[in-house]
C-alpha positions as CSV (number, residue, x, y, z in Angstrom):
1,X,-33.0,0.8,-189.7
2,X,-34.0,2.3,-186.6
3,X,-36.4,1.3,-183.7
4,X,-39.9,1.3,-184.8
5,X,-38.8,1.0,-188.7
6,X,-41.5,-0.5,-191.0
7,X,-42.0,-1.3,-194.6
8,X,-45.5,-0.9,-196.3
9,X,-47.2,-1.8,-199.5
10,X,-49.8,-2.6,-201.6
11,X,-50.1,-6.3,-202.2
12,X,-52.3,-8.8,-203.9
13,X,-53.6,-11.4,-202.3
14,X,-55.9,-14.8,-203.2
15,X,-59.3,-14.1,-201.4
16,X,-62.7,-15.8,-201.3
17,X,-63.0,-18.2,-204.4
18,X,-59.3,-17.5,-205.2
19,X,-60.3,-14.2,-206.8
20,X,-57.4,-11.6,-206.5
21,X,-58.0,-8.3,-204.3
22,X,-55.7,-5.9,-203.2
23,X,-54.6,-5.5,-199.7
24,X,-52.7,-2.7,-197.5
25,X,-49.7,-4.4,-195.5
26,X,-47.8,-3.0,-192.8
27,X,-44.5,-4.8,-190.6
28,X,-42.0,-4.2,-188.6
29,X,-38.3,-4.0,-190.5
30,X,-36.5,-7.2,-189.7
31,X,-36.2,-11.1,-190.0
32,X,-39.5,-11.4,-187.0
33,X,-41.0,-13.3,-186.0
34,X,-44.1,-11.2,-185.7
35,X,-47.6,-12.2,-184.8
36,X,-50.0,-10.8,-187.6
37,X,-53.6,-8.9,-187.1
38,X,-56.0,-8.5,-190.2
39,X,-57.5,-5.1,-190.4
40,X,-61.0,-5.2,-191.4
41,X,-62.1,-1.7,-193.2
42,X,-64.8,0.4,-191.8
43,X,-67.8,1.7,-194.6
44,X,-65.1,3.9,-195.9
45,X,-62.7,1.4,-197.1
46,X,-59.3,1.1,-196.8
47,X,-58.9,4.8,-196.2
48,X,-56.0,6.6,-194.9
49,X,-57.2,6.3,-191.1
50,X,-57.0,2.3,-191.7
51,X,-53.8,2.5,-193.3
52,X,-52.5,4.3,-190.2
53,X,-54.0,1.5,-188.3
54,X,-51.9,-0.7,-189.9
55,X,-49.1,1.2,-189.4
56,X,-49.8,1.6,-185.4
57,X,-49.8,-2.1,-185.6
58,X,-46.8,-2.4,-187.4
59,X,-45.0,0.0,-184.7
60,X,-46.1,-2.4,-182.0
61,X,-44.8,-4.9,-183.2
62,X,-47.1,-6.9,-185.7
63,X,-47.5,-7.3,-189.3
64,X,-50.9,-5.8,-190.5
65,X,-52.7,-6.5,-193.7
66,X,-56.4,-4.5,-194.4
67,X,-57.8,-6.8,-197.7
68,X,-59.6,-4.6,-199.8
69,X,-63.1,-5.7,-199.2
70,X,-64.8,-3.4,-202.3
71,X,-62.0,-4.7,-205.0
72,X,-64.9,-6.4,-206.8
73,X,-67.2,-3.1,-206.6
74,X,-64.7,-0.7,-207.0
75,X,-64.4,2.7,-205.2
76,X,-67.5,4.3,-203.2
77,X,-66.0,7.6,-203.3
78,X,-65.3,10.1,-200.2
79,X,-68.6,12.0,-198.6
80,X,-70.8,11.7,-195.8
81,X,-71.2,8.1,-194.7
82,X,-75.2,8.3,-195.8
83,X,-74.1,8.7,-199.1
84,X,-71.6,6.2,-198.9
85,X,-73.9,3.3,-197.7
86,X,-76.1,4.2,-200.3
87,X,-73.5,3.8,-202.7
88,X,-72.8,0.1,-201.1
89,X,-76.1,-1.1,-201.5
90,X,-76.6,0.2,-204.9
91,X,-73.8,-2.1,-205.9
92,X,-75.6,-5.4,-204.0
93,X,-73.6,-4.5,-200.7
94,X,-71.3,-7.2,-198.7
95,X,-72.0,-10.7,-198.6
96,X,-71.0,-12.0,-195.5
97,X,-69.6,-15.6,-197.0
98,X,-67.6,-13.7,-199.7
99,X,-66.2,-11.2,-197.1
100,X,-65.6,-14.1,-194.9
101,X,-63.1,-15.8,-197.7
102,X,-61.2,-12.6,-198.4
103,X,-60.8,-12.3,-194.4
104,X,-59.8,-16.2,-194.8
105,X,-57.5,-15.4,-197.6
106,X,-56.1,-12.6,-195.6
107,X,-55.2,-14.5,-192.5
108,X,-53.3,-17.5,-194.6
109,X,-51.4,-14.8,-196.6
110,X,-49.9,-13.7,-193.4
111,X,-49.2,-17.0,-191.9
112,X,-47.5,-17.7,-194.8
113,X,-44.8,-14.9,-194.8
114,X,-41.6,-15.5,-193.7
115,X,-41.3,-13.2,-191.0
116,X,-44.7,-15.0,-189.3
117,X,-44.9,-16.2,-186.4
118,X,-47.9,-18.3,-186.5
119,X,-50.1,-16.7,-184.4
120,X,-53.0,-14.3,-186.3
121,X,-56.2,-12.5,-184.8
122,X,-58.2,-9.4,-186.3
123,X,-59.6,-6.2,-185.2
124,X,-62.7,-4.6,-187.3
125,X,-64.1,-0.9,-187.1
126,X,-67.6,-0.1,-187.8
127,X,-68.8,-2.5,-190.2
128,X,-65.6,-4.0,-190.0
129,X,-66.2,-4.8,-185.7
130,X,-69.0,-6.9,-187.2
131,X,-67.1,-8.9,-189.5
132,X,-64.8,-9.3,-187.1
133,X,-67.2,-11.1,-184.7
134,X,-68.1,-13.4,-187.5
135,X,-64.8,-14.0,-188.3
136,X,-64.1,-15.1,-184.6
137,X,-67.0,-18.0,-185.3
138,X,-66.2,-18.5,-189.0
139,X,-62.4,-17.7,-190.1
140,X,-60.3,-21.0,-189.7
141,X,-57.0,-20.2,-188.0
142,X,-57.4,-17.2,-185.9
143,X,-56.1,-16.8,-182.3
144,X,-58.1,-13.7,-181.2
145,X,-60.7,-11.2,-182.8
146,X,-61.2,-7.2,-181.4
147,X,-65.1,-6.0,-182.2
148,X,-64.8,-2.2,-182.3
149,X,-68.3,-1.1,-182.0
150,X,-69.5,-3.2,-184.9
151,X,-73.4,-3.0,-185.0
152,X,-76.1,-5.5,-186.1
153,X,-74.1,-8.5,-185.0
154,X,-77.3,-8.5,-182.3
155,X,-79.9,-6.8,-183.9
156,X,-83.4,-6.0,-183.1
157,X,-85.3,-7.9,-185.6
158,X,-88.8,-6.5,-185.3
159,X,-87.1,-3.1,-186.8
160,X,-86.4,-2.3,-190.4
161,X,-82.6,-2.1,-192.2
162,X,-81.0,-5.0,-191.3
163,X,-78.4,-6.7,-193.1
164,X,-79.6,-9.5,-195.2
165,X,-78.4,-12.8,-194.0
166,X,-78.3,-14.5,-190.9
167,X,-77.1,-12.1,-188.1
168,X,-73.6,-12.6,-186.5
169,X,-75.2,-14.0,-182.7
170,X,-76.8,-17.1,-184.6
171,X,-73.6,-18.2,-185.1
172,X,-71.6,-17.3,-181.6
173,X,-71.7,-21.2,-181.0
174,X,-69.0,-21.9,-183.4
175,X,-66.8,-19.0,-182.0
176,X,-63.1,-20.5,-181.7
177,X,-61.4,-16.9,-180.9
178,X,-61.0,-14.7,-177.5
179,X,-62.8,-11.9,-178.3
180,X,-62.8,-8.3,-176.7
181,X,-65.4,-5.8,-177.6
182,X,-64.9,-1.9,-177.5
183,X,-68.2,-0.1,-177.6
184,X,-69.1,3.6,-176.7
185,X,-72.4,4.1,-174.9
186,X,-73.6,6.8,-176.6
187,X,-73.3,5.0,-180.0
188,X,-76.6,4.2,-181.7
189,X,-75.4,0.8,-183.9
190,X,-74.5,-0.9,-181.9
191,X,-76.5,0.5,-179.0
192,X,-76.5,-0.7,-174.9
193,X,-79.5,-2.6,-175.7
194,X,-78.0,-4.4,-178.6
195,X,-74.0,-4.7,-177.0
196,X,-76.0,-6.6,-173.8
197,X,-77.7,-8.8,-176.0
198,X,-74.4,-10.1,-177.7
199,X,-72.9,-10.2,-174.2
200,X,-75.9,-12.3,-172.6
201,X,-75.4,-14.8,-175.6
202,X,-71.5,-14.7,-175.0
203,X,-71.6,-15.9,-171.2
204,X,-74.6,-18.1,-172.1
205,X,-72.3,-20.3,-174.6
206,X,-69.5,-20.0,-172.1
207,X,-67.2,-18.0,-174.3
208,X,-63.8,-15.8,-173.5
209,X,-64.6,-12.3,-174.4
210,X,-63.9,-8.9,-172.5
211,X,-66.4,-6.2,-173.1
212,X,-65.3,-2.6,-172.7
213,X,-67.5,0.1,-172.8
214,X,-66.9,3.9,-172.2
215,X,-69.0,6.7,-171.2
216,X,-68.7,10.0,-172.9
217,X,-68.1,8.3,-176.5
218,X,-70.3,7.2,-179.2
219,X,-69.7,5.4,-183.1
220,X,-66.0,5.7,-184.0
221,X,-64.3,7.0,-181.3
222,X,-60.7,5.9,-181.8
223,X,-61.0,7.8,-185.3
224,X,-58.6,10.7,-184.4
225,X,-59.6,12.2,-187.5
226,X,-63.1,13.0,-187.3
227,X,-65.5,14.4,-184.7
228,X,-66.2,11.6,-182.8
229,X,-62.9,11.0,-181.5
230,X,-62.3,11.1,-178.0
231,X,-59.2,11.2,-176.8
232,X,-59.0,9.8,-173.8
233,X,-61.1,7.1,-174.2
234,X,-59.5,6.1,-177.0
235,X,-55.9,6.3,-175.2
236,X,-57.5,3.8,-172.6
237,X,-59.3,1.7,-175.7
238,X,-56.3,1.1,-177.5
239,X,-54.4,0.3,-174.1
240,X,-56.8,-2.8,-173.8
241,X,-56.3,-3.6,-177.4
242,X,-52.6,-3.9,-177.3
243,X,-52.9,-6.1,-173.9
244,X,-55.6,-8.4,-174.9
245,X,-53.4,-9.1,-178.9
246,X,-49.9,-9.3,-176.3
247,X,-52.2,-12.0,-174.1
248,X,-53.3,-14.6,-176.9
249,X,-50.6,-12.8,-179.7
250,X,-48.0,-13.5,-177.7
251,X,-46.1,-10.4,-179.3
252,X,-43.1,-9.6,-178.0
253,X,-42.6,-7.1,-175.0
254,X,-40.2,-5.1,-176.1
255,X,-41.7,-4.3,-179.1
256,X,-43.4,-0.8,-179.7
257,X,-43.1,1.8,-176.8
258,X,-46.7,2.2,-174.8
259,X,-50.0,2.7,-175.8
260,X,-49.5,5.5,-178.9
């Protein structure tokens, strides 16, 4: 196989409680080793956009696994996102424990493949970016975490609609991963009020984070297939992505060629 070969599949995997849910994997062709990065879905599952997010990963050099985090509520559907989180709830929503075990069960899947090398982080988009802040405090095992704007980790309690559960910054004391946040300042959840509150509380507790945030973009601005992408900031989003998972990853230079 050539450079940049990959395989792909659809795998099963033990998550929370040992239940079985399916799970997207992407890796490079080849013996490895490879570091590994769980890709935590945004609202619309795993979609196609997060199966190419897999396979971007894959093509830099890492394996990638997305665990199906609705395989116990089975499929939402396609539509506007509105309709689709109205769908979610109607089925009881996420629960952040049982979503942090399939995340768990995720991560140990891909240290144990052959072609592992030991070292495993996580990136989350959306509602995703939120779990993956949690994850960074919660999920045993992980070397670094990426929060793409992932709203309600900080949330302004005195307003209505937020998650049930204890929100994400209660728990930023037990964080054990870097973490680098990606945020666009026109977004609305998470907005600049709420992306400074979860920065305050990371420098307060002494934690290693980056925070980058971008002008000009708003909610989902990596998304290259929707109307919120923005091209540029997204070329120079990804570009800190694929330094800070080659920092505490440790993936190998050579692999991949540039920010794609």
């Amino acid at each position: 196989m050539g450079e940049g070969a990959m395989v792909t599949d659809t795998i099963t995997i033990r998550g929370n409680g040992g239940d079985e849910i399916d799970a997207y994997v992407a890796k490079p062709a080849g013996a490895g080793p490879f570091p590994a990065v769980v890709v935590i879905q945004h609202i619309f599952g795993i979609d196609e956009w997060v199966m190419e997010v897999c396979r971007r990963f894959a093509h830099h050099g890492y394996m990638a696994l997305g665990p199906n985090l609705y395989a116990r509520i089975g499929s939402l559907g396609s539509g506007p996102v509105e309709d689709i989180a109205a769908r979610l709830r109607s089925k009881g929503g996420l629960n952040d424990d049982v979503v942090m075990g399939d995340v768990q069960g995720a991560v140990d899947t891909l240290r144990a493949m052959p072609e592992a090398s030991g070292k495993v982080g996580t990136i989350g988009f959306c509602m995703g970016g939120r779990f993956a802040y949690l994850a960074a405090c919660k999920v045993q095992g992980l070397d670094a975490a990426v929060d793409c704007w992932g709203g309600r980790v900080a949330p302004d309690m005195s307003q209505p609609g937020n998650p049930p559960g204890t929100p994400p910054i209660e728990f930023t004391a037990e964080m054990s991963a870097p973490l680098l946040g990606i945020f666009g300042n026109d977004d609305r959840s998470p907005d600049v009020a709420e992306v400074n509150r979860t920065e305050e509380k990371l420098k307060e507790l002494g934690k290693t984070y980056e925070f980058y945030r971008w002008d000009g973009a708003g909610h989902a601005f990596f998304s290259w297939n929707g109307q919120a992408h923005r091209p540029v900031q997204a070329q120079e989003g990804w570009e800190k992505v694929w330094a800070f998972m080659a920092k505490y990853l440790e993936v190998p230079v050579a692999a991949g060629a540039g920010a794609r």
